[in-house]
MIMI-705764 format. One line per field, with one value per residue: residue number from 1; residue in three letters; x, y, z of N, C-alpha, C, O in turn. Coordinates in steps of 0.1 Angstrom, whole numbers. Layout:
N
nr = (NUM_...)
rest = (ALA_...)
nX = (X_...)
nY = (Y_...)
nZ = (Z_...)
caX = (X_...)
caY = (Y_...)
caZ = (Z_...)
cX = (X_...)
cY = (Y_...)
cZ = (Z_...)
oX = (X_...)
oY = (Y_...)
oZ = (Z_...)
***
This chain:
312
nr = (1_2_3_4_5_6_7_8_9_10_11_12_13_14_15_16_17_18_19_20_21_22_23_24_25_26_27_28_29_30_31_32_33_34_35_36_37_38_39_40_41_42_43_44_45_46_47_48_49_50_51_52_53_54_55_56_57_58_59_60_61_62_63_64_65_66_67_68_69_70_71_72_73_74_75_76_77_78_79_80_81_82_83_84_85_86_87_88_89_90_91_92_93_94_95_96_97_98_99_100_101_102_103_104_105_106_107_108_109_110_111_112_113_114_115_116_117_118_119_120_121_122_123_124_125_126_127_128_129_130_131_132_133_134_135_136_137_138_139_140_141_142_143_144_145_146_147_148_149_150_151_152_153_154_155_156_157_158_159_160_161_162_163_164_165_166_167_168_169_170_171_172_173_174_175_176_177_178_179_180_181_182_183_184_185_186_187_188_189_190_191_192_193_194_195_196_197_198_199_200_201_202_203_204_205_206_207_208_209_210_211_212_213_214_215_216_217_218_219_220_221_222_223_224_225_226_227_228_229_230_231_232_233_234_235_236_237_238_239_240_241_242_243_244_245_246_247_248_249_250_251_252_253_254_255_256_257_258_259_260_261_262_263_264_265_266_267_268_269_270_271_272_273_274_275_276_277_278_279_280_281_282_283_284_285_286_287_288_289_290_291_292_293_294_295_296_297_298_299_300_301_302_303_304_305_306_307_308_309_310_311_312)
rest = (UNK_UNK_UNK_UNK_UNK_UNK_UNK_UNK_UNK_UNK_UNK_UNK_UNK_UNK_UNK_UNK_UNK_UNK_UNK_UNK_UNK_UNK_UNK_UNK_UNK_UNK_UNK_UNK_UNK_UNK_UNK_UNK_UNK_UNK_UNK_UNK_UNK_UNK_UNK_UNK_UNK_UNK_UNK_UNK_UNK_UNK_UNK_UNK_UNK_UNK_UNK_UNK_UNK_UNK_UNK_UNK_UNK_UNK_UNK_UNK_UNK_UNK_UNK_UNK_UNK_UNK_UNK_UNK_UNK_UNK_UNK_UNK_UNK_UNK_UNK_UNK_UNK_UNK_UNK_UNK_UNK_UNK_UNK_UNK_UNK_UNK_UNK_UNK_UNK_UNK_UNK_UNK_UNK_UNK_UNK_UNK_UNK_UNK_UNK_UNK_UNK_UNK_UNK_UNK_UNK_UNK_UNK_UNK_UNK_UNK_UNK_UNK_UNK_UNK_UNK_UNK_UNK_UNK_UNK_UNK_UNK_UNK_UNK_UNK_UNK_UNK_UNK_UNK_UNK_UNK_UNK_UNK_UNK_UNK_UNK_UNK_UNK_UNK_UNK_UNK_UNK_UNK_UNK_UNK_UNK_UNK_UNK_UNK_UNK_UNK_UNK_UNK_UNK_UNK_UNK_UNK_UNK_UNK_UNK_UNK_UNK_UNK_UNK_UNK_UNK_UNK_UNK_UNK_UNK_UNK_UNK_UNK_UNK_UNK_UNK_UNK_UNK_UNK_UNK_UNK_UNK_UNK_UNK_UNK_UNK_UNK_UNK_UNK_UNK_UNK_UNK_UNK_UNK_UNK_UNK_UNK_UNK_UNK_UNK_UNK_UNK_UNK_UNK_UNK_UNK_UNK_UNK_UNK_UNK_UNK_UNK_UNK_UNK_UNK_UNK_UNK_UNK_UNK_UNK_UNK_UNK_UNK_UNK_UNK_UNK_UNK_UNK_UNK_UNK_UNK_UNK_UNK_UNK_UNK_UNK_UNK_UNK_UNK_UNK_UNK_UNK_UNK_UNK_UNK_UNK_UNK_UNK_UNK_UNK_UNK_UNK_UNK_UNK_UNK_UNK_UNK_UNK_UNK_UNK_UNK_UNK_UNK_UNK_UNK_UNK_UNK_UNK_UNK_UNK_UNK_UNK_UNK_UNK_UNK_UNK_UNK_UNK_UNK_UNK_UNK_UNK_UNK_UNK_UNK_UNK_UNK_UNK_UNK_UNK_UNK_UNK_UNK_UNK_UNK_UNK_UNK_UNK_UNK_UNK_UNK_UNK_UNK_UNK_UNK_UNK_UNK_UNK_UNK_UNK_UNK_UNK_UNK)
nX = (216_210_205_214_215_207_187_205_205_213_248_263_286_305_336_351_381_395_405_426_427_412_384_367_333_317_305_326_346_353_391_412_419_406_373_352_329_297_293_276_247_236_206_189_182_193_162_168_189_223_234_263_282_295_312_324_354_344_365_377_379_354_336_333_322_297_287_282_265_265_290_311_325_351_356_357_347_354_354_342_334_334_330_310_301_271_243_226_235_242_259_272_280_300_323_307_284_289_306_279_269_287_280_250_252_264_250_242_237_255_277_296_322_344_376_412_427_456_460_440_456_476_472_470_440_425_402_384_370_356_367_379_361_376_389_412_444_464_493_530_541_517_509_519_510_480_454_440_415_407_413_389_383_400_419_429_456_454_468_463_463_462_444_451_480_485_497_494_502_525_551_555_550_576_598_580_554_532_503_490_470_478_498_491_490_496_512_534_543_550_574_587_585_572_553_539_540_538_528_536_545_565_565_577_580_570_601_626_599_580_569_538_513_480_452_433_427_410_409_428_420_398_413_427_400_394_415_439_472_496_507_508_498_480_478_459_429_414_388_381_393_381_353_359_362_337_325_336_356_384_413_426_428_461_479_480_472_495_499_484_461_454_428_419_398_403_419_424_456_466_445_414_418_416_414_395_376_383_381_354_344_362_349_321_327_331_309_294_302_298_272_266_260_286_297_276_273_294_296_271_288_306_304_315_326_352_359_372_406_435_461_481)
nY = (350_351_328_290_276_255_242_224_189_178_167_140_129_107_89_114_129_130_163_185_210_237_263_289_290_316_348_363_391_417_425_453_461_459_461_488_475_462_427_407_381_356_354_332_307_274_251_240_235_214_190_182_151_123_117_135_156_182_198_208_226_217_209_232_249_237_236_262_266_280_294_313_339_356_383_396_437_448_431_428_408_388_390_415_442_453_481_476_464_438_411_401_379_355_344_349_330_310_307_303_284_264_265_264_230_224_225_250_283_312_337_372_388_413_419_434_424_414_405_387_365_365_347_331_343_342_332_348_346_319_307_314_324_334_333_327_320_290_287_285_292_304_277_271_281_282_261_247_238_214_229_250_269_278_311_333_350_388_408_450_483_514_537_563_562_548_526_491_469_436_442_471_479_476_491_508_513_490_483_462_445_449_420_403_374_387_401_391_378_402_410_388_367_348_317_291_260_232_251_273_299_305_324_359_395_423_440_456_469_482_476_486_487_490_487_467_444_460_486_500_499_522_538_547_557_575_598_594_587_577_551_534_499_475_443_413_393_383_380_398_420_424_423_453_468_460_480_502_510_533_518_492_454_443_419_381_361_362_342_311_303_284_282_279_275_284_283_284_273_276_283_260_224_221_199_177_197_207_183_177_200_198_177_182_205_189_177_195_201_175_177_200_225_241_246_258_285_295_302_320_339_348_341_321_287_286_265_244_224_245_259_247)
nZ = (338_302_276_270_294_321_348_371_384_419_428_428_454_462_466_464_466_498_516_537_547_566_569_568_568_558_541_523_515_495_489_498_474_459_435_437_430_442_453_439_440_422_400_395_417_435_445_471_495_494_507_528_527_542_529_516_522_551_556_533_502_483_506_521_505_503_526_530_512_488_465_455_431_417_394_367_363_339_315_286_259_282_307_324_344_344_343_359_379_377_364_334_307_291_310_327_324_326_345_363_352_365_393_392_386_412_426_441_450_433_435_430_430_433_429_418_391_396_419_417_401_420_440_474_483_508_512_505_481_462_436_403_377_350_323_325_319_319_328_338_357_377_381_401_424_421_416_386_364_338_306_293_275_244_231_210_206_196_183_178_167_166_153_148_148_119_116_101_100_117_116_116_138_156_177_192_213_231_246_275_295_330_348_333_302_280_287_300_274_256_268_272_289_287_301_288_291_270_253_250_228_199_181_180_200_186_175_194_203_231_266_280_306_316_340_329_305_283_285_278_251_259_264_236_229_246_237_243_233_237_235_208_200_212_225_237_240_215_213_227_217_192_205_214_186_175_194_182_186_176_159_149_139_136_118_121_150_176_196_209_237_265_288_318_347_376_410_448_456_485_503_516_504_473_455_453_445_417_409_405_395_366_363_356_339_315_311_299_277_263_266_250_257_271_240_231_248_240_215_212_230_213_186_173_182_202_220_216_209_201_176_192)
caX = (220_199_210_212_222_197_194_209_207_226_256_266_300_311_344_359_393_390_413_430_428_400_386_354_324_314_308_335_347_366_404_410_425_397_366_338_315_296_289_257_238_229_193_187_193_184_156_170_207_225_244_272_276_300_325_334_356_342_374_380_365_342_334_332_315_285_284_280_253_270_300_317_333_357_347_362_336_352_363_333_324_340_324_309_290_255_239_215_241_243_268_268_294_307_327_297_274_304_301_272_265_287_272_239_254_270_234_246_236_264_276_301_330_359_393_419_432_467_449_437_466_487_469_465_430_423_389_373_363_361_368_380_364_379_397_428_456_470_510_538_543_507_505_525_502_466_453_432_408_411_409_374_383_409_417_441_460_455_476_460_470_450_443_457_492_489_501_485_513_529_566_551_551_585_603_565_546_525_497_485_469_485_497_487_501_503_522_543_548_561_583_600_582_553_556_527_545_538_517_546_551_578_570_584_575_581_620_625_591_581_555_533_504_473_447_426_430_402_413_443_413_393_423_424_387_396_425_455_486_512_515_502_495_475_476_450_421_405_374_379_396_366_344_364_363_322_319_336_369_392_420_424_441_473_489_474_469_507_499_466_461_443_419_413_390_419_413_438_461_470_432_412_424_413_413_380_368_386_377_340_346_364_332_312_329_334_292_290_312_288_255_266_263_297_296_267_282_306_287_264_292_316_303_322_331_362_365_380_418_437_470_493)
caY = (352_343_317_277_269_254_240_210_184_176_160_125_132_99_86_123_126_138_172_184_227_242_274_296_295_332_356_365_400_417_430_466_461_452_472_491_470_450_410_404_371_351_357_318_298_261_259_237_234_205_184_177_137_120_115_149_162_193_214_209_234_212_206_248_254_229_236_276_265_290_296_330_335_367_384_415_439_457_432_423_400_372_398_429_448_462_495_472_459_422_407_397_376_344_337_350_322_298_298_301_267_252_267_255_218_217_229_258_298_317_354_373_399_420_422_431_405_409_403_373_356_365_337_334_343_339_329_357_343_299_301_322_315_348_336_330_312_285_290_272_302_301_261_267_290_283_248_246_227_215_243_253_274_288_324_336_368_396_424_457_492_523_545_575_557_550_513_483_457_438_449_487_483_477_503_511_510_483_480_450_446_442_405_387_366_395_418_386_377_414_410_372_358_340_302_282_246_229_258_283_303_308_342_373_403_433_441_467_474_480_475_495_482_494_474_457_449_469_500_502_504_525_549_554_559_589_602_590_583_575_539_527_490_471_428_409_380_380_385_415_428_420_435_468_470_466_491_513_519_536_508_483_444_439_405_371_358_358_328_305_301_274_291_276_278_287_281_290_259_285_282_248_216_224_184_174_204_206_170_177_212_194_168_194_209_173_171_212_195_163_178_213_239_251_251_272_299_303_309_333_353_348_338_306_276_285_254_235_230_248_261_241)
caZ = (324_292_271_269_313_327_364_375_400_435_423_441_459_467_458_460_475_508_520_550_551_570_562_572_554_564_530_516_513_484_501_498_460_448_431_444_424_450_448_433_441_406_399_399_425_439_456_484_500_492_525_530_530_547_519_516_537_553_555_517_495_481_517_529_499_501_540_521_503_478_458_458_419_416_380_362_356_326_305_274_261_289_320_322_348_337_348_370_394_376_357_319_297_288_319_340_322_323_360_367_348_373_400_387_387_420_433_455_447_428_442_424_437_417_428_408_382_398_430_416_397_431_449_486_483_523_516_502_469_458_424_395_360_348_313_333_310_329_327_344_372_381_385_415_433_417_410_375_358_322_296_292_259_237_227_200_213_187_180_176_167_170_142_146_150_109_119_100_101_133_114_117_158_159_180_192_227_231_258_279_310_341_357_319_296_272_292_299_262_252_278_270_301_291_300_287_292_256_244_247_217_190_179_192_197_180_177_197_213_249_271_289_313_324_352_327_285_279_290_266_237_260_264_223_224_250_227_243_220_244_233_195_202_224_230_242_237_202_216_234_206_183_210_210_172_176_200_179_190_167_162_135_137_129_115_127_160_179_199_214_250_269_294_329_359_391_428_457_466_497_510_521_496_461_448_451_439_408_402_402_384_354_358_348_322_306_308_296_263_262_264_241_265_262_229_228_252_227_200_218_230_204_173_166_188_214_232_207_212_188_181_200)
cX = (211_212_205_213_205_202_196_205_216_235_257_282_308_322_354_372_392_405_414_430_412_402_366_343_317_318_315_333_356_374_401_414_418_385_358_328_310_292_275_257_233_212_183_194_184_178_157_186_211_234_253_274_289_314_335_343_355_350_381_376_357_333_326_321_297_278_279_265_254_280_301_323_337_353_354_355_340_363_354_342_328_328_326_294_278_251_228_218_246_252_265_279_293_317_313_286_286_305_293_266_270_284_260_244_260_260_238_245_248_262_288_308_339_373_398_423_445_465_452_446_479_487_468_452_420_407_375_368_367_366_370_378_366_387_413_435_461_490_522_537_528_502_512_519_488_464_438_428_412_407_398_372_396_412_431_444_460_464_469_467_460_455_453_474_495_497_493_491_524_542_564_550_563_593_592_565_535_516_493_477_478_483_490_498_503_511_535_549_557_569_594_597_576_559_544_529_547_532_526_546_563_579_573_579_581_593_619_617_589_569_550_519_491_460_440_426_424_397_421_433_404_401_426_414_386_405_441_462_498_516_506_498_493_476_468_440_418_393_373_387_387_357_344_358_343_319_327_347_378_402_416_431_450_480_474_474_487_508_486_470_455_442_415_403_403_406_429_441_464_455_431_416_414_406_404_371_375_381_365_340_346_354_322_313_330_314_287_294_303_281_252_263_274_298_287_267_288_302_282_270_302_317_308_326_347_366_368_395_425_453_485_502)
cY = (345_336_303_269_271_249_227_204_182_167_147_127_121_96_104_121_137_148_175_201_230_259_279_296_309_339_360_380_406_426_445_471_463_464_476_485_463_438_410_389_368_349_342_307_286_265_251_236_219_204_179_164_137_116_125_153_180_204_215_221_232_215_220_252_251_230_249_272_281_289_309_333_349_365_398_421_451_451_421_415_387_380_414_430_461_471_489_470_442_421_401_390_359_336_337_334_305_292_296_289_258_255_257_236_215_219_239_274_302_334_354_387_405_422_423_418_406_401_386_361_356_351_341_347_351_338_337_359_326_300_318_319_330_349_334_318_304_284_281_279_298_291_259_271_291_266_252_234_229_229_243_260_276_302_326_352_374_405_437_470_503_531_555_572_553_531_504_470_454_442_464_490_480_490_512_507_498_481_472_448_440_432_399_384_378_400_405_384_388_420_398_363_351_325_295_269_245_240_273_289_307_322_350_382_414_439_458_475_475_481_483_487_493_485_464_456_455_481_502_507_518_542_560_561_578_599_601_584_579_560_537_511_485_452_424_399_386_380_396_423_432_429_449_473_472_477_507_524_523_531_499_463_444_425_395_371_356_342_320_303_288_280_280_279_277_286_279_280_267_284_265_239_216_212_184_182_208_192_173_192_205_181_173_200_194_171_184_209_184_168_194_222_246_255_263_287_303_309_317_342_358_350_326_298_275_275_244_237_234_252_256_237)
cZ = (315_282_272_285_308_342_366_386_405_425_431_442_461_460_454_469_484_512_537_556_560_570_564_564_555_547_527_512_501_495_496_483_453_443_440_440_435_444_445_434_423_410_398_406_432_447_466_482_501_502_518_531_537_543_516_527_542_553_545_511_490_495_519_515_496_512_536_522_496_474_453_442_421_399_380_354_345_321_294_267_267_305_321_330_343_346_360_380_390_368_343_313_297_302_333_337_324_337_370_365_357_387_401_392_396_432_441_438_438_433_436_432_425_423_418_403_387_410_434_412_412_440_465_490_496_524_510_489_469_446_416_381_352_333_317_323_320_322_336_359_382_387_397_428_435_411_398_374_345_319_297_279_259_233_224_207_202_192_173_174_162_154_138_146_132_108_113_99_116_130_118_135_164_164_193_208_227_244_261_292_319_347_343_313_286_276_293_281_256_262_281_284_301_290_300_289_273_248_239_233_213_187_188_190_187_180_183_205_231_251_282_297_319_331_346_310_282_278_284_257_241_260_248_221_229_244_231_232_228_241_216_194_211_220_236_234_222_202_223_228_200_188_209_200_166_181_197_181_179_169_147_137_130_127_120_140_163_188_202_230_256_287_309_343_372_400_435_463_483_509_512_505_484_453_442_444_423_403_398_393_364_350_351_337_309_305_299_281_265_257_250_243_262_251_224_235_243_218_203_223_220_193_168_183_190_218_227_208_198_190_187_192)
oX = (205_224_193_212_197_213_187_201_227_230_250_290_320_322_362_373_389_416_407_433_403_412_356_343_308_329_312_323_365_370_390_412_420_387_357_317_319_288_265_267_227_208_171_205_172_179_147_194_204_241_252_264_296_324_347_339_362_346_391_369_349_325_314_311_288_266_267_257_247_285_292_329_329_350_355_353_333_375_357_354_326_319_336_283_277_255_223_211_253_255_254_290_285_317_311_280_287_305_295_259_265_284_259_239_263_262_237_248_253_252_294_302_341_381_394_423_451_470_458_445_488_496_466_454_412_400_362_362_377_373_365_386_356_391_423_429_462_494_519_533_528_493_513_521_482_471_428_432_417_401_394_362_403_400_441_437_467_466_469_478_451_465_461_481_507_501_481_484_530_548_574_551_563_594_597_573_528_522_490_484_484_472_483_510_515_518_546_560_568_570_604_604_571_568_538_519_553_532_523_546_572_588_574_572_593_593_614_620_596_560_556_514_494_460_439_427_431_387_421_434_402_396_426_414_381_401_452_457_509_527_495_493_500_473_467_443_421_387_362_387_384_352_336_350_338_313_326_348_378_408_408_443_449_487_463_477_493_516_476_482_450_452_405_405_411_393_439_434_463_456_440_417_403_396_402_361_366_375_363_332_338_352_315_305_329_309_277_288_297_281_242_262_274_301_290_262_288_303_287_265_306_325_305_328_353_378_366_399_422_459_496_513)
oY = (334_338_302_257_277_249_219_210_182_160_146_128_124_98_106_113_149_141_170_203_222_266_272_303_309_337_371_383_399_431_449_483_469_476_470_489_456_437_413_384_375_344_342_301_287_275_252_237_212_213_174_161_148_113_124_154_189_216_222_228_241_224_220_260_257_227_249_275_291_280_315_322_356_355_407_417_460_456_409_414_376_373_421_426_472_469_496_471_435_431_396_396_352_324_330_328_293_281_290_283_247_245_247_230_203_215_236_276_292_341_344_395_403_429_416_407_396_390_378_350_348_346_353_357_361_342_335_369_321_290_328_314_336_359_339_307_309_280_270_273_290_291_248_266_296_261_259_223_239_237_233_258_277_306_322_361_367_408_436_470_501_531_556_582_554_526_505_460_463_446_468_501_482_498_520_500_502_478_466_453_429_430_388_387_379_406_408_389_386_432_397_355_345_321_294_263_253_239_280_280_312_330_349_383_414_445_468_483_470_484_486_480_502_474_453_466_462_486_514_519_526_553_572_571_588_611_604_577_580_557_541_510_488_451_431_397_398_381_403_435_444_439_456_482_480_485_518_536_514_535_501_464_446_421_399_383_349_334_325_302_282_281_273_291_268_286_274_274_259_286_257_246_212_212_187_178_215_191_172_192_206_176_167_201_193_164_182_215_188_169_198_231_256_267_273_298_315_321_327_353_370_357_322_304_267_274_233_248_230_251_260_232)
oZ = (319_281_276_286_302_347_362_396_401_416_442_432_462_448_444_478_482_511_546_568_559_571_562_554_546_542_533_506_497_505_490_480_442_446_450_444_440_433_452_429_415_420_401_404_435_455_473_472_508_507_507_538_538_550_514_539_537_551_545_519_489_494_519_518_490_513_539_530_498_480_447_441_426_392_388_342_342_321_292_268_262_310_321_328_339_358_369_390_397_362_341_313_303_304_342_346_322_342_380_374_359_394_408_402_396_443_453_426_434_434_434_438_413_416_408_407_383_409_442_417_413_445_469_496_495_534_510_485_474_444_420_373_348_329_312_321_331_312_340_369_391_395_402_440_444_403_401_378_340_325_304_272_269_231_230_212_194_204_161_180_154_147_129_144_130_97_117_97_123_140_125_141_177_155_200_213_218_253_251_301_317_351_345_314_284_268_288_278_250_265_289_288_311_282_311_288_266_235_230_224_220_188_201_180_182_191_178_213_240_243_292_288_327_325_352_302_274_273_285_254_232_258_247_213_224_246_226_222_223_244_217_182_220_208_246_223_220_191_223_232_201_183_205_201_158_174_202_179_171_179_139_137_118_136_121_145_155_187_197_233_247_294_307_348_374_400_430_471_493_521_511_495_487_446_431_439_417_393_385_384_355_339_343_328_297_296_292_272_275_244_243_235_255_249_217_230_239_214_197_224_219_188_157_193_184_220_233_208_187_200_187_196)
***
């Protein structure tokens, strides 16, 4: 990816907390859920393999992933501007540069797969991806099944409503269909389930509405673009709203933002022990916020600075 990453050096491991799972380092396959896209290899990668030291413990996933000399990242290739597959075979976006930077800093290759996102929020994993920097909300349900790193950004959920529906107000979607993708926090929210801990929201949804689902948010706008009408409102990030509305979808915003999220990096507590490798994850992102990298992803796919907390 172009932008502000550059390449890091070997990290020093010592002092991580050592785990107790073991777990194959053998490539990693996507399950039968998942897309036809295949995993693409990142187009820069260290030019030596960093060891294993004696601190780590090998059947960690720090451990399996450093013994790799790679890191596997699951990625959804149709959802702009966080990740989106290009006509070449390679990946593009904001979460794709997001992990490839920690890639870059934990000195090991980066390879990229697609499972579904229900897939991926289901957990138990079994090995066939390390990490998910996919935009994933961390929630209360989730923290039972997926261990996260701090936020990494924010994202206001918009409310949209397609043209031909004559809707430009969120009172006007009452009664109304609403789309979301399947297994998110939107589809939870117009449904009374979303539990963010402190971050929870007060609003409600439209009185009356319902919800309908299809595999990815951006297929709801892509659905208007083809001429479906079976639902008049769609939910989702604020940036893949925005993107839509670039690319031209017929659709409009409605109201403000219904709530903010705070955005984590997931990994499968059900696979090898996560710890250590969340520890040195949220090391990274705490250096990505230092040095103004993060910041400058944001801007470059966003337009303004995300990874500020907001909201709450």
């Amino acid at each position: 990816m172009k932008g502000t990453m550059r390449l890091a050096t070997l990290f020093a491991v010592a002092g991580l907390v050592a785990a107790a799972c073991s777990s194959s380092g053998s490539t990693p396959a996507p399950s039968a859920a998942a897309s036809a896209a295949p995993s693409v290899a990142a187009s820069v990668a260290p030019s030596a393999a960093p060891s294993v030291e004696a601190t780590v413990d090998p059947s960690s996933l720090l451990g399996k992933v450093l013994a790799a000399n790679k890191i596997v990242m699951s990625t959804d290739p149709q959802y702009p501007p966080q990740s989106a597959l290009k006509p070449d075979g390679t990946y593009e976006g904001f979460d794709i540069d997001v992990g490839t930077e920690i890639a870059k800093r934990l000195g090991v290759p980066i390879e990229f797969t697609t499972p579904t996102w229900d897939t991926i929020t289901a957990g138990s994993w079994g090995g066939r991806w390390d990490f998910s920097v996919g935009s994933m909300t961390i929630t209360t349900p989730r923290e039972k099944i997926l261990a996260f790193s701090k936020p990494y950004y924010y994202t206001p959920a918009q409310m949209a409503a397609s043209t031909a529906s004559g809707i430009t107000t969120l009172d006007g979607l009452a009664g109304k269909t609403i789309c979301a993708g399947a297994a998110t926090t939107y589809y939870d929210w117009l449904t009374g389930a979303l539990d963010l801990g402190t971050y929870t929201p007060t609003q409600k949804p439209p009185t009356d509405s319902k919800a309908t689902t299809l595999d990815t948010d951006r297929l709801c706008a892509e659905a208007w673009k083809a001429g479906r009408n079976d639902f008049q409102g769609w939910l989702s990030s604020s940036t893949t709203v925005d993107q839509a509305l670039k690319d031209g979808i017929p659709m409009v915003k409605v109201g403000d933002p219904v709530y903010y999220e705070p955005l984590g990096v997931a990994f499968d507590k059900s696979g090898p022990d996560p710890t250590s490798m969340v520890a040195k994850v949220n090391e990274i992102l705490d250096g990505m916020r230092a040095d103004g990298t993060l910041k400058a992803l944001s801007e470059k796919w966003f337009g303004l600075d995300l990874t500020v907390e907001q909201g709450k």
